[in-house]
gemmi code that builds the backbone of each chain (N, CA, C; Angstrom):
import gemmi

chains = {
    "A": [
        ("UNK", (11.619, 51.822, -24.216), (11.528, 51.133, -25.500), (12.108, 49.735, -25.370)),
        ("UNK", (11.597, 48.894, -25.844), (11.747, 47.151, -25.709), (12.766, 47.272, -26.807)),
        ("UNK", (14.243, 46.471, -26.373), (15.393, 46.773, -27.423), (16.340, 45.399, -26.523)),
        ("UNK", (17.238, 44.925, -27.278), (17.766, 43.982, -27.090), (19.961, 43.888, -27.561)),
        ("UNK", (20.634, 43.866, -26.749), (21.884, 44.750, -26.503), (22.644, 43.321, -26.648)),
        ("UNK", (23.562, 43.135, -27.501), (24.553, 42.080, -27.668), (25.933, 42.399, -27.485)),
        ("UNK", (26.766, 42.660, -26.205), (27.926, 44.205, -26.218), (29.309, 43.937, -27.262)),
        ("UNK", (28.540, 42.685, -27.421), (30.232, 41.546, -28.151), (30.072, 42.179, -29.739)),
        ("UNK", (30.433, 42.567, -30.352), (30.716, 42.587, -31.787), (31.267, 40.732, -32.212)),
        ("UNK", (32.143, 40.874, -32.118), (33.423, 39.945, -32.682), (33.889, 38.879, -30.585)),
        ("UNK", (33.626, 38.203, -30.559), (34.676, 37.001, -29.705), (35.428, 35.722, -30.854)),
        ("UNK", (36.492, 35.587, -30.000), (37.492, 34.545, -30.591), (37.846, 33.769, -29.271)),
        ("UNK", (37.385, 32.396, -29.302), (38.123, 31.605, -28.156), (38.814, 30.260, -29.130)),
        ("UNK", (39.132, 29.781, -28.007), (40.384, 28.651, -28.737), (39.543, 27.132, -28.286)),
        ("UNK", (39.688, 26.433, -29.048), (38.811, 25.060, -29.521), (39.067, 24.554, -28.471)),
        ("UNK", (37.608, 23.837, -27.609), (37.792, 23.379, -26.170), (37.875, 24.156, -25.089)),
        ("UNK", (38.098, 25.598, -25.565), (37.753, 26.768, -24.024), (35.750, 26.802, -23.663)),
        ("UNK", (35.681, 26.879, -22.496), (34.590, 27.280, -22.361), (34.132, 29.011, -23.563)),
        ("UNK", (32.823, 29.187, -23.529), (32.287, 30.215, -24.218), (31.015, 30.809, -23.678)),
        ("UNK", (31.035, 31.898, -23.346), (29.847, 32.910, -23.070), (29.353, 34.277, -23.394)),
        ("UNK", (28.564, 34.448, -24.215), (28.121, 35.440, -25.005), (26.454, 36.116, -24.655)),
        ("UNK", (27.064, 37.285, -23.955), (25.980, 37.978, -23.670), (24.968, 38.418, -24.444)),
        ("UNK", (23.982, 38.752, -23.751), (22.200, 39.394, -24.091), (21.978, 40.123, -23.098)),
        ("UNK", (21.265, 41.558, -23.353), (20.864, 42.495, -22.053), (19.700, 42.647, -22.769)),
        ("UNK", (18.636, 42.410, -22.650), (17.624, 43.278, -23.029), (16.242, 44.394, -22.453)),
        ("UNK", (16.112, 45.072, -22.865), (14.932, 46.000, -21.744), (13.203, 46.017, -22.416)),
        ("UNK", (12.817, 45.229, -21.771), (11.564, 44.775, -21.776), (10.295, 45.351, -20.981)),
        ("UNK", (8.858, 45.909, -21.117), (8.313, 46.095, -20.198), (7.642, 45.138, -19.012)),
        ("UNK", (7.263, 44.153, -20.167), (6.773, 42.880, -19.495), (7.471, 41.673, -19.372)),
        ("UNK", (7.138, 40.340, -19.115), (8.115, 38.976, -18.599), (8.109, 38.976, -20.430)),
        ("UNK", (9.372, 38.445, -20.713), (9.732, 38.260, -22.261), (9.815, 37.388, -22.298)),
        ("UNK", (9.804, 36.889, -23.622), (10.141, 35.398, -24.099), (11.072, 35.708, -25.109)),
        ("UNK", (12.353, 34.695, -24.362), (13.618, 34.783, -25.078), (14.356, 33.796, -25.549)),
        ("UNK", (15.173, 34.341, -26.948), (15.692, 33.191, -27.806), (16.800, 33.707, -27.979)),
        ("UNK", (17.745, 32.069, -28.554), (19.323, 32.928, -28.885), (18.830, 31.479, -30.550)),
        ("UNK", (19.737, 32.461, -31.660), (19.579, 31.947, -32.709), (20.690, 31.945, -33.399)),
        ("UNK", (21.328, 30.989, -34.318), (22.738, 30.655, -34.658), (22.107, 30.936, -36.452)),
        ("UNK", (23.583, 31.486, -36.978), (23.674, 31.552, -37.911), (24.884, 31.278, -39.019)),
        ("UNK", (25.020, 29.876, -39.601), (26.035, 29.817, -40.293), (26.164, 30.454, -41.227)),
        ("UNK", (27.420, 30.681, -42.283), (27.636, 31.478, -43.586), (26.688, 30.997, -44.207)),
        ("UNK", (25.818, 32.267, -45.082), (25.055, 31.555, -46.338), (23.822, 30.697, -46.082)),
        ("UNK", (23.361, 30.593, -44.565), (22.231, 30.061, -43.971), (21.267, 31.380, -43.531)),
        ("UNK", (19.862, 30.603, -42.957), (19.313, 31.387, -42.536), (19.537, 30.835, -40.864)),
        ("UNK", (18.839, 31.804, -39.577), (18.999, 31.766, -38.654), (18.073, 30.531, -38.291)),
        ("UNK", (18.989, 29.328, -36.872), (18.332, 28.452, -36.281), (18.276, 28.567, -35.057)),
        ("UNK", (17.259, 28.320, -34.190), (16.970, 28.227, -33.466), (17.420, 27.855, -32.180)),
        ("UNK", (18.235, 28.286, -31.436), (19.212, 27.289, -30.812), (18.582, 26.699, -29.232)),
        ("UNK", (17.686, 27.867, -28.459), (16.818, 27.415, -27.921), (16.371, 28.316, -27.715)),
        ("UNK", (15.297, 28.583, -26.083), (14.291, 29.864, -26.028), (13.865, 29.668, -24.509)),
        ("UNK", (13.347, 30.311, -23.678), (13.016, 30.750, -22.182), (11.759, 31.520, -22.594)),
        ("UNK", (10.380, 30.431, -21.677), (9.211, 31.001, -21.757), (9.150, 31.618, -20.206)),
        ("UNK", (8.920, 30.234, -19.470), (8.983, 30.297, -18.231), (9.818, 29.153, -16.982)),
        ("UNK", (9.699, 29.159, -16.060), (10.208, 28.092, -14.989), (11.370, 28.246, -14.957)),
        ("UNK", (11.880, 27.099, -15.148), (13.273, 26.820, -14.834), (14.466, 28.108, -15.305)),
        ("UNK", (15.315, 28.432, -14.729), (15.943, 29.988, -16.203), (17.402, 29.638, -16.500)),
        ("UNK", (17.390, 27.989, -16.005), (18.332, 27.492, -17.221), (17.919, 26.471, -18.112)),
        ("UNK", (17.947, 27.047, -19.209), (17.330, 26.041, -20.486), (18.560, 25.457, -21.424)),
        ("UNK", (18.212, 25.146, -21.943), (19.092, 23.376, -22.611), (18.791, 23.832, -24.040)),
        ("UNK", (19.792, 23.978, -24.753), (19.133, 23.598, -26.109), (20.078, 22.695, -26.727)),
        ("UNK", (20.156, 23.064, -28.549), (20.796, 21.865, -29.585), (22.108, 22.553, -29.030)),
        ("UNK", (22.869, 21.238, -29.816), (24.316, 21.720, -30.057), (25.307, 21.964, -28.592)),
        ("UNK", (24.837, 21.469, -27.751), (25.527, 21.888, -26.365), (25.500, 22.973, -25.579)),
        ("UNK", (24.274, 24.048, -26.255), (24.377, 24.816, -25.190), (23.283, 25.581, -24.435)),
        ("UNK", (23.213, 25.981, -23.821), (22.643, 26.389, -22.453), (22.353, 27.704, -21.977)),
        ("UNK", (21.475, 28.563, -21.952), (21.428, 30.094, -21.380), (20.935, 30.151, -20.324)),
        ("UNK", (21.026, 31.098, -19.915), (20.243, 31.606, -18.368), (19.932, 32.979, -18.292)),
        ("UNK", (18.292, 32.269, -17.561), (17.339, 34.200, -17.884), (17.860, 34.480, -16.265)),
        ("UNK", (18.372, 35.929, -16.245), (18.577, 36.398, -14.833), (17.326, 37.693, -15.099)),
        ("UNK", (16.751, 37.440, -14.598), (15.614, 39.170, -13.920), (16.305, 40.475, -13.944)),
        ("UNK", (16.669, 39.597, -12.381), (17.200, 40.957, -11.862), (18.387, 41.977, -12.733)),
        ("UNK", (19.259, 41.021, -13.472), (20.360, 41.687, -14.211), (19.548, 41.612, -15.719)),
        ("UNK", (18.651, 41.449, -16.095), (18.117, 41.436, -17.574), (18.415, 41.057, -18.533)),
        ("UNK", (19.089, 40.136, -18.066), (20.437, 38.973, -19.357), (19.946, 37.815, -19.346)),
        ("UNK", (20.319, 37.348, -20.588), (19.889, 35.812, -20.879), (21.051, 35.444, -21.913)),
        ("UNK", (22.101, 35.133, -20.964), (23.632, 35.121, -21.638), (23.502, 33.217, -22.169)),
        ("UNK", (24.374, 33.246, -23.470), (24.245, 31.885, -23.877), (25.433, 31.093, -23.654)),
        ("UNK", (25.896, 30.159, -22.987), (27.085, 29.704, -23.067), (27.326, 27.807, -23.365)),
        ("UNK", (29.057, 27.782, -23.602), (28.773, 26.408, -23.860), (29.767, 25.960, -23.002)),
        ("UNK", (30.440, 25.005, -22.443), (31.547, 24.459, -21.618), (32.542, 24.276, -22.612)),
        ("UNK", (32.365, 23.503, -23.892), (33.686, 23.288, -24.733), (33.171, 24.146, -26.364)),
        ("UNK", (33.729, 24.663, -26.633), (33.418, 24.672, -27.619), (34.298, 24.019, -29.037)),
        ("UNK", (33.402, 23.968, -30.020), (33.508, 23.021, -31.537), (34.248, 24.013, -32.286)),
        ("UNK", (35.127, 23.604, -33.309), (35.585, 24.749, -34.676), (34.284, 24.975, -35.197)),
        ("UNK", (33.308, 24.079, -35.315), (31.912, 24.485, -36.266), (31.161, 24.965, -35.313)),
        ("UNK", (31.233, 25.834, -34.427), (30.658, 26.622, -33.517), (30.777, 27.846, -34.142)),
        ("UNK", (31.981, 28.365, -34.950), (32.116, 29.145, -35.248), (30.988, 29.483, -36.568)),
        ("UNK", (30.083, 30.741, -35.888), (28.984, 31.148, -36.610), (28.846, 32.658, -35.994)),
        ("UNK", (27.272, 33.274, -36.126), (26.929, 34.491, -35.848), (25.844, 34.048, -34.865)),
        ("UNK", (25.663, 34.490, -33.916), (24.558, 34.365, -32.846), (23.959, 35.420, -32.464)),
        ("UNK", (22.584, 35.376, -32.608), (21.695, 36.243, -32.177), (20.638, 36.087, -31.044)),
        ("UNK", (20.127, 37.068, -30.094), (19.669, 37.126, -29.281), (18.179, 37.686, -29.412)),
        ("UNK", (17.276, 37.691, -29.324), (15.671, 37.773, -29.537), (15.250, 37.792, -28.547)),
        ("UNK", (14.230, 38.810, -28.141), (13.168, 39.158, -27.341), (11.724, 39.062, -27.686)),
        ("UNK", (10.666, 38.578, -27.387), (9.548, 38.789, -27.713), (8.043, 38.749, -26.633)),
        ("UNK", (6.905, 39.247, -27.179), (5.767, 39.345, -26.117), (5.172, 37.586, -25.980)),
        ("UNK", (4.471, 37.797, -25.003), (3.362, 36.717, -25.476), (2.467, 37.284, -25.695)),
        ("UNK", (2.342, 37.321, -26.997), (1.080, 37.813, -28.042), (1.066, 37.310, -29.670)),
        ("UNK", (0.379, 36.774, -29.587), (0.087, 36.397, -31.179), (-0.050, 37.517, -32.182)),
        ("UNK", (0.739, 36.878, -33.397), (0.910, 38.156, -34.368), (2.084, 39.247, -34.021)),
        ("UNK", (2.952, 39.368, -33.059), (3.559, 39.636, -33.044), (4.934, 39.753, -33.466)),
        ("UNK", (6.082, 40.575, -33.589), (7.298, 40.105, -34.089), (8.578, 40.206, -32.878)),
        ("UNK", (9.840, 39.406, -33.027), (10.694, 39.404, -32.207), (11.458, 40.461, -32.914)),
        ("UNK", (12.388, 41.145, -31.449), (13.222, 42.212, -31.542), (14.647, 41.346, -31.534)),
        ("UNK", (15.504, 41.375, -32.120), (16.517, 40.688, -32.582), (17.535, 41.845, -31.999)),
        ("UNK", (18.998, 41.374, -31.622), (20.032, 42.134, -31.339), (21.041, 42.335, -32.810)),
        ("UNK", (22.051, 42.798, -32.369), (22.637, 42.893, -33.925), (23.832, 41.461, -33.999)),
        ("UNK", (23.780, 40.842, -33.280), (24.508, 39.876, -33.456), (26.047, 39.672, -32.171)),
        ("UNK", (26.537, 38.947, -32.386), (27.792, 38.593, -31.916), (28.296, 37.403, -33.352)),
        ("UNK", (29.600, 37.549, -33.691), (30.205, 37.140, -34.700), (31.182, 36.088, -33.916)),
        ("UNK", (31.263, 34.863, -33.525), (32.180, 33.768, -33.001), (32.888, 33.419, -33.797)),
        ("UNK", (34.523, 33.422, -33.491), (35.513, 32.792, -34.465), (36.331, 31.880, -33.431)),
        ("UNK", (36.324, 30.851, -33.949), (37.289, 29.459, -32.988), (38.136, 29.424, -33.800)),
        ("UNK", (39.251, 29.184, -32.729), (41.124, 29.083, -33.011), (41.528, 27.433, -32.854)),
        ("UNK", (42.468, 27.607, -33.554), (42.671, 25.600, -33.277), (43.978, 25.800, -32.421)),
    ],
    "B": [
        ("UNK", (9.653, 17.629, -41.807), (8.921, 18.907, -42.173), (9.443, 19.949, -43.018)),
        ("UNK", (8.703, 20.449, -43.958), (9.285, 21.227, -45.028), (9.411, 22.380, -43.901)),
        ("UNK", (10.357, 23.345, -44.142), (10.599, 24.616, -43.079), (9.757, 25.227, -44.025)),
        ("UNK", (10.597, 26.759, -44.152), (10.149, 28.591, -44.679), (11.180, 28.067, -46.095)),
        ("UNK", (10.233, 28.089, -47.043), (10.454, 28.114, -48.640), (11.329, 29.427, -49.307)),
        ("UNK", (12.168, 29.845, -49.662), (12.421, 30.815, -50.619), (13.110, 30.579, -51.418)),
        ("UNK", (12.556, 31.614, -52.567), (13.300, 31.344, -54.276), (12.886, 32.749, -54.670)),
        ("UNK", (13.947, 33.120, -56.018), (15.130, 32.482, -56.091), (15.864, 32.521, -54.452)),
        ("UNK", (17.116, 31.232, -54.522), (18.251, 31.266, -53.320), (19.171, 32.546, -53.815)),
        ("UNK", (19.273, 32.930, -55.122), (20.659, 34.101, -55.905), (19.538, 34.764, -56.589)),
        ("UNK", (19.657, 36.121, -56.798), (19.313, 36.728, -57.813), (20.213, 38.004, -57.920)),
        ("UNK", (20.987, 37.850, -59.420), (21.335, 39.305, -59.923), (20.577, 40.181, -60.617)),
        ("UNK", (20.754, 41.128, -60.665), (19.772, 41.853, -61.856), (20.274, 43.252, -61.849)),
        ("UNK", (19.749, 43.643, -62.961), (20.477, 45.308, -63.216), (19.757, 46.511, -62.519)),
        ("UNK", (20.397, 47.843, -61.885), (19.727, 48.358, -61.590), (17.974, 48.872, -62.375)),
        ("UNK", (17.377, 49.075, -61.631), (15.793, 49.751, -62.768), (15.114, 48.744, -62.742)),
        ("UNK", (15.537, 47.087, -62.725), (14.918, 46.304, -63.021), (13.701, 46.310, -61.437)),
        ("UNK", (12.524, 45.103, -62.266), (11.854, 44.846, -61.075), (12.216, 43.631, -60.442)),
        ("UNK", (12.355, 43.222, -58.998), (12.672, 42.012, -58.365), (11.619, 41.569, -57.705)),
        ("UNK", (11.232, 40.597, -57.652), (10.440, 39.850, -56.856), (10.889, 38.352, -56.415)),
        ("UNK", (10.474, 38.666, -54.908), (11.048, 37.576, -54.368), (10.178, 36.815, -53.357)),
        ("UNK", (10.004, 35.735, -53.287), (9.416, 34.774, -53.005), (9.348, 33.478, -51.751)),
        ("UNK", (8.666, 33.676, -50.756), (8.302, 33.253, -49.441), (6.705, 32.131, -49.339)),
        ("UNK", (7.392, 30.815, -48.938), (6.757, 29.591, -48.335), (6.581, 29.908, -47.303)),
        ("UNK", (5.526, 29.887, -46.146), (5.980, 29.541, -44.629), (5.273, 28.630, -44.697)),
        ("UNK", (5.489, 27.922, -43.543), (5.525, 26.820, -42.985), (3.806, 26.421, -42.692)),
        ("UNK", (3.242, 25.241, -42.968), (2.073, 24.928, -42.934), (1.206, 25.335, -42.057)),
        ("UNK", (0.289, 26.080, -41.292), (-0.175, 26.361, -40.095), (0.474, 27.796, -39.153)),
        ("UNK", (1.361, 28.284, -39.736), (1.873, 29.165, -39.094), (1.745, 30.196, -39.717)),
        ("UNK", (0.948, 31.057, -38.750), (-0.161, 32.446, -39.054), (0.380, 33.769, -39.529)),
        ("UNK", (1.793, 33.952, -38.568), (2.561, 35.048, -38.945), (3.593, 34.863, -39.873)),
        ("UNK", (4.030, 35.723, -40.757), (5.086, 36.063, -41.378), (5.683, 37.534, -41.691)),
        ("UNK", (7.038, 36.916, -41.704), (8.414, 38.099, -41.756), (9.149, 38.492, -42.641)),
        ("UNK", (9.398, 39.594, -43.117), (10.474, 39.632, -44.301), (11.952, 40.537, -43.666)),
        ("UNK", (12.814, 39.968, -43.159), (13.926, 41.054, -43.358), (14.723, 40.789, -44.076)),
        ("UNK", (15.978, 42.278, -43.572), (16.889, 42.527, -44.607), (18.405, 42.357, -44.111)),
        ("UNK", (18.981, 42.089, -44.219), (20.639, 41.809, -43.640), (21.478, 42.353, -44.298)),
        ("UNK", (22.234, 43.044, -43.840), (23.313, 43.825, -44.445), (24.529, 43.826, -43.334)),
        ("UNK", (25.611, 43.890, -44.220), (26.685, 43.842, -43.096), (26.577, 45.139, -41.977)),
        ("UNK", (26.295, 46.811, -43.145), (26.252, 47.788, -42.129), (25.185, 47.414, -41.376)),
        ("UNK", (23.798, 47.186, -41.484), (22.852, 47.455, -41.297), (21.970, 46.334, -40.194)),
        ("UNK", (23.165, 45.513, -40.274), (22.495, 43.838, -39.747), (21.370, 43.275, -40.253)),
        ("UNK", (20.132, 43.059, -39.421), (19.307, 41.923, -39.409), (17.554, 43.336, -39.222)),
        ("UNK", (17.240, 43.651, -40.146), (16.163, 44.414, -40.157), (14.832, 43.754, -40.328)),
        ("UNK", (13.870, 43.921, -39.774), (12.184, 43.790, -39.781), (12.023, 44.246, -41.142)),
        ("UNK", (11.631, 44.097, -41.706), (10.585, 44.769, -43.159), (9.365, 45.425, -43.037)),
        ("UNK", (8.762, 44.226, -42.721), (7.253, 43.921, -42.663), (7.126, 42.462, -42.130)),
        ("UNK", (5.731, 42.818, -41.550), (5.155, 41.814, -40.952), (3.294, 41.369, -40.807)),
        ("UNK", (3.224, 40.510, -41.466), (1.684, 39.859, -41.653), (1.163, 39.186, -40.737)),
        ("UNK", (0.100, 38.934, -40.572), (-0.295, 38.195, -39.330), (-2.108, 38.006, -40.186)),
        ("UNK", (-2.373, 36.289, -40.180), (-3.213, 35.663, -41.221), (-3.441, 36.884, -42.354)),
        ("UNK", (-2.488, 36.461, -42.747), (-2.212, 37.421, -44.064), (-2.437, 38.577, -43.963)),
        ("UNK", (-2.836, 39.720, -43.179), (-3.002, 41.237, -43.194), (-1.742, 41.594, -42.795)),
        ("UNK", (-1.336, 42.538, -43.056), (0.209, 43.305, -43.090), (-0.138, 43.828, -41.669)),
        ("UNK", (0.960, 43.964, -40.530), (0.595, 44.516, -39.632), (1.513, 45.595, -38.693)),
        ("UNK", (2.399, 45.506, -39.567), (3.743, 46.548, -39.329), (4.416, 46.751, -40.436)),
        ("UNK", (4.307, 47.654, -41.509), (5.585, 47.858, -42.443), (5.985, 49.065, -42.211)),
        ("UNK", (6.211, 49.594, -40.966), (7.477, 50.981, -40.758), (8.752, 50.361, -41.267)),
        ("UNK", (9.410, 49.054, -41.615), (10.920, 49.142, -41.859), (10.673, 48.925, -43.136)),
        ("UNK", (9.790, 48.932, -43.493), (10.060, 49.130, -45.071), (11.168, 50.511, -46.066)),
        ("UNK", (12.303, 50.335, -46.482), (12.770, 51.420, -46.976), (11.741, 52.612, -47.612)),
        ("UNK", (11.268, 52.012, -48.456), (10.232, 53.461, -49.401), (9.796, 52.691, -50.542)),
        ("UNK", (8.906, 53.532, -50.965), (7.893, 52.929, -52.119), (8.445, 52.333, -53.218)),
        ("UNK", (9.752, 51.749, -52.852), (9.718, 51.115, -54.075), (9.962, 49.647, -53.757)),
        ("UNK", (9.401, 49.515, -52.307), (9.667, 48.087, -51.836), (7.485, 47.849, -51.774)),
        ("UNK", (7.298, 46.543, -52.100), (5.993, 46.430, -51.413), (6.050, 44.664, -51.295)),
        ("UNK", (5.099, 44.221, -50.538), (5.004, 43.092, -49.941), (3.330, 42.659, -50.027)),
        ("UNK", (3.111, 41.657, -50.372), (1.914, 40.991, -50.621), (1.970, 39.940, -49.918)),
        ("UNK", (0.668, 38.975, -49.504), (0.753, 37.919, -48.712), (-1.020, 37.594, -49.414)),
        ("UNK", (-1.295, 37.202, -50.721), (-2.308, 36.839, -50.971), (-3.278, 35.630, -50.643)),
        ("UNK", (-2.069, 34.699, -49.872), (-3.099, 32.955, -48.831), (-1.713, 33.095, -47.694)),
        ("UNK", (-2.480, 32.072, -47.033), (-1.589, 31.776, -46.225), (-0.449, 31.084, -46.347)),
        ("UNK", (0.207, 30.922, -47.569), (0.872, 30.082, -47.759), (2.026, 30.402, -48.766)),
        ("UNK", (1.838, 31.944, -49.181), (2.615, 32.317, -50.047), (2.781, 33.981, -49.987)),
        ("UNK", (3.851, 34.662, -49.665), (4.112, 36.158, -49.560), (5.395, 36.022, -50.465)),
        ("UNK", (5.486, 37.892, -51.149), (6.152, 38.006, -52.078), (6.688, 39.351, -51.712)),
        ("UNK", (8.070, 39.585, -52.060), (8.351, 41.077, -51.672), (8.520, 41.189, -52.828)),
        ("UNK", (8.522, 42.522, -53.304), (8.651, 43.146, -54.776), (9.431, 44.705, -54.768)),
        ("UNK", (10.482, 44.675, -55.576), (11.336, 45.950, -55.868), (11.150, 46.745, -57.190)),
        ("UNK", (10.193, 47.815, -56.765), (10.500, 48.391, -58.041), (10.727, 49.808, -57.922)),
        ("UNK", (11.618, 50.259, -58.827), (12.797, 50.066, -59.440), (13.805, 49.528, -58.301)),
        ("UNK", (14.342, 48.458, -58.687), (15.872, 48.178, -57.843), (16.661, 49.125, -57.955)),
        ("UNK", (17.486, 49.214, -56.555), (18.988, 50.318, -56.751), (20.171, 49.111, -56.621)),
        ("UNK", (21.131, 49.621, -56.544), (22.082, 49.048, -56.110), (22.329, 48.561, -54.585)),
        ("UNK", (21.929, 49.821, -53.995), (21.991, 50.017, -52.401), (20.809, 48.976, -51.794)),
        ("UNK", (19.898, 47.994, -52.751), (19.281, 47.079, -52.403), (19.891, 45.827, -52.035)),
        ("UNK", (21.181, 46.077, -52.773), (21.683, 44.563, -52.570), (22.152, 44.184, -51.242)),
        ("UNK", (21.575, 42.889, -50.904), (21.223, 42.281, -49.382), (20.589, 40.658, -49.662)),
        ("UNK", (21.095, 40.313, -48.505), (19.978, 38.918, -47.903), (19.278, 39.411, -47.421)),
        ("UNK", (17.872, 38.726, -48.268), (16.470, 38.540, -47.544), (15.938, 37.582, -46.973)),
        ("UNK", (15.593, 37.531, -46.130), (14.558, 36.858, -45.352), (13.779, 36.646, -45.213)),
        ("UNK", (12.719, 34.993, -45.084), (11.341, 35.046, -44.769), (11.462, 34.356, -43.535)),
        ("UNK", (10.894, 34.938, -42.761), (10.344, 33.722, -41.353), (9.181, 33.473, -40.871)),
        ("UNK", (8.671, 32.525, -40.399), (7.272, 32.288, -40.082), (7.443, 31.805, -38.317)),
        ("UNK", (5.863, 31.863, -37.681), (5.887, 31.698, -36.518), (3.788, 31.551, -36.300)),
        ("UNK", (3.754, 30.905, -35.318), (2.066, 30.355, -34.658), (2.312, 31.300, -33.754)),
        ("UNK", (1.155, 31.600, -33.155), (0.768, 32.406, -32.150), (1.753, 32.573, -30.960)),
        ("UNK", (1.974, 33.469, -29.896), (2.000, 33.546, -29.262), (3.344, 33.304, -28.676)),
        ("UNK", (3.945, 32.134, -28.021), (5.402, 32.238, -27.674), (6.333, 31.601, -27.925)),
        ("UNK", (5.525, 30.892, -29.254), (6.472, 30.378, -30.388), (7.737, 30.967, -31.397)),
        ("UNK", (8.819, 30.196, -31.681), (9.964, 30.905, -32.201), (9.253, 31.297, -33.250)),
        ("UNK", (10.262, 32.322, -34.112), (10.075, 32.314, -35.709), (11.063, 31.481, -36.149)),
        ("UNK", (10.428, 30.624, -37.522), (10.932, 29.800, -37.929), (11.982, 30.538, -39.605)),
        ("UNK", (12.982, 30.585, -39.911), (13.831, 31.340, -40.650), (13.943, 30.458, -42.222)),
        ("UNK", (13.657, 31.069, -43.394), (14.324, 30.278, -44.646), (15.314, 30.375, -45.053)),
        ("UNK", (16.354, 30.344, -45.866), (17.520, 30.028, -46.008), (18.136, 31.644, -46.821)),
        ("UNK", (17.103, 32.265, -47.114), (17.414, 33.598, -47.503), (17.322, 33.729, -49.163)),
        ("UNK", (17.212, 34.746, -49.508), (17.496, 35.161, -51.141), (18.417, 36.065, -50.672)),
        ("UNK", (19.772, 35.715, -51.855), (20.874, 36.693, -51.806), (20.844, 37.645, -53.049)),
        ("UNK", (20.702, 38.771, -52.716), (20.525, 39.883, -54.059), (20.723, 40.436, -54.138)),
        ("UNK", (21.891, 41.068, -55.410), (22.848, 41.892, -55.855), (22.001, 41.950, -57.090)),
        ("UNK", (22.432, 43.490, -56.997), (21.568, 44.667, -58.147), (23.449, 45.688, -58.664)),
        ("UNK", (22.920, 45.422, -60.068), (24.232, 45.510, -60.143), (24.365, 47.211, -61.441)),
    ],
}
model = gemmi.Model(1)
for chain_id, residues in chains.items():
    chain = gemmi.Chain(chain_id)
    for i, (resn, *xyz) in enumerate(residues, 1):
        res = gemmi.Residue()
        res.name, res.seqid = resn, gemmi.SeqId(i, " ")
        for name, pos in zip(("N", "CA", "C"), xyz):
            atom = gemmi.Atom()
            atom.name, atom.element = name, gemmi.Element(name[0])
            atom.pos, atom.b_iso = gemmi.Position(*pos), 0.0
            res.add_atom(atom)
        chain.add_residue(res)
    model.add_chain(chain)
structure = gemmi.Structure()
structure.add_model(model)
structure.setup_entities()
C-alpha cells in the first residue's frame, strides 16, 4: 500500500541550529515528492517537490530535501533555522498521473527556541 | 495570481443546521480536493474531482456530507444535518495534470456548536 511515514510528531531546535525532518514513504512506482509548510490558521504551501534528476532540490525559504531510493526518504532540511520557521510540515507522495490525488503524511509540528 | 478561493474563512452554526461550504480553484486546474483537519485526525482526503466528475469519495464520513463540482470553477461541500463532531478545517486544493503540486486555500474553519 502507497503510504507516507513522518516518525517526528513534535521537533524543537534552537534558532540558528541546523534542522532535519524526515519522510519515509512506500511507493510502487518512481514518486513524485513534496514537503509542504503550514502556518497557524493558513492553508498548506508548497515548499518544494522532486520529479526527477538531480535528488537534491532547492526550494523557498532556505530549504532543501533529498530523494534517497535506496533508503525511501526524502528528508527536508535547512542549515540555520528562522523563529518563523516554526510551523507544521508535511510530506506528500504522488503518481504521475493526471487526476490523481497526493498521499500526505500526518505531519511533523516544528517549534524554535530563542 | 488569484490561488484556491474559500468562503466562508469562519463558520459557526448550531448543531441540525445545514452547512455549505465553498471552493474557487485556480483557473485551468482540472483536479480538485476537499479535506478535513483535525487535531486527532490530521489532514484527511474527502473527495476528489477530476474535470469536474467526482473520482474518489471513500473519505467521505457518511451521508450527511456531499460534494458537488457543477463547472470547473466552483465545488461546494454540503453538511446535512451538522454534528458537532464536524467541527474542523476544511480544505480546498486544486492541481493540472500529472506531476504538478496541489495548490491549497486558506481553509474554512467550522465549529458546530
Amino acid at each position: 500500500a502507497q503510504s507516507v511515514t513522518q516518525p517526528d510528531i513534535h521537533i524543537t531546535v534552537s534558532e540558528g541550529a541546523s534542522l532535519e525532518l524526515r519522510c519515509n514513504y512506500s511507493y510502487g512506482a518512481t514518486p513524485y515528492l513534496f514537503w509542504y509548510v503550514q502556518s497557524p490558521g493558513q492553508g498548506l504551501q508548497l515548499l518544494l517537490k522532486y520529479f526527477s534528476g538531480d535528488t537534491l532540490v532547492q526550494g523557498i525559504k532556505g530549504f532543501e530535501a533529498e530523494f534517497k531510493r535506496s533508503q525511501s526518504s526524502f528528508n527536508l532540511r535547512k542549515p540555520s533555522v528562522h523563529w518563523s520557521d516554526a510551523a507544521e510540515y508535511f510530506c506528500a507522495v504522488g503518481p504521475n498521473q493526471a487526476g490523481t490525488a497526493l498521499i500526505f503524511g500526518k505531519g511533523t509540528t516544528l517549534s524554535v527556541s530563542s | 495570481d488569484a490561488g484556491v478561493i474559500q468562503s466562508p474563512r469562519h463558520e459557526v452554526t448550531e448543531m441540525g443546521q445545514e452547512v455549505t461550504l465553498r471552493c474557487k480553484p485556480i483557473s485551468g486546474h482540472n483536479s480538485l480536493f476537499w479535506y478535513r483537519q483535525t487535531m486527532m485526525r490530521g489532514l484527511e482526503l474527502l473527495i476528489y474531482f477530476n474535470n469536474n466528475v467526482p473520482i474518489d469519495d471513500s473519505g467521505m464520513p457518511e451521508d450527511r456530507f456531499s460534494a458537488k463540482m457543477p463547472n470547473a470553477s466552483f465545488s461546494t461541500l454540503k453538511i446535512q444535518p451538522s454534528e458537532p463532531r464536524d467541527s474542523a478545517v476544511y480544505f480546498c486544493a486544486s492541481r493540472t495534470g500529472g506531476n504538478q503540486p496541489q495548490h491549497f486555500g486558506d481553509g474554512t474553519r467550522l465549529s458546530i456548536l
